[in-house]
N, C-alpha and C positions, 0 to 999 in steps of 0.2 A: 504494500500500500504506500500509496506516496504523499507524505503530508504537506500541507501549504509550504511553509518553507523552501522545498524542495523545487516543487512549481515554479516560483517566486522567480528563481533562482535558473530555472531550467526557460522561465519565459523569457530574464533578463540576458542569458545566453546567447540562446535564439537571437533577440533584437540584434546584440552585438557582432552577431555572426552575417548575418544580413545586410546591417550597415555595413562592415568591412569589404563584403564584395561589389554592395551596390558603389561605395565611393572607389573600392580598386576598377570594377567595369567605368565608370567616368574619368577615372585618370586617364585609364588608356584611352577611352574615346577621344576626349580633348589633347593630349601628345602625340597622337596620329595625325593632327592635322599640322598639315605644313604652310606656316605664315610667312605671308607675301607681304612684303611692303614698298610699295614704288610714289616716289613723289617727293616733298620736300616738309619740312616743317620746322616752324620755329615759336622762338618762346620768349615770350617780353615781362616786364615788369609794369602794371601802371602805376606811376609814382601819386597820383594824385588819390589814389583809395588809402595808400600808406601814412597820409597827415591824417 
């Protein structure tokens, strides 16, 4: 017989088991993709926010 405890404990498992794949399957999915980047960009400061 399995008493609550156990449960508790075998539910909170589970959970942990589940997230660990579903975030390892999204890792891989997002570092499969191969980022492009073409064009120019740049970056200023506006001094007039900063008084």
């Amino acid at each position: 017989m399995i008493n609550i405890n156990n449960k508790k404990h075998l539910k909170i498992l589970i959970f942990t088991l589940i997230a660990i794949v579903t975030l390892g399957i999204g890792y891989a999915g997002i570092t499969a993709i191969n980022l492009v980047i073409n064009g120019d960009a740049t970056a200023s400061v506006n001094l007039l926010r900063l008084i």
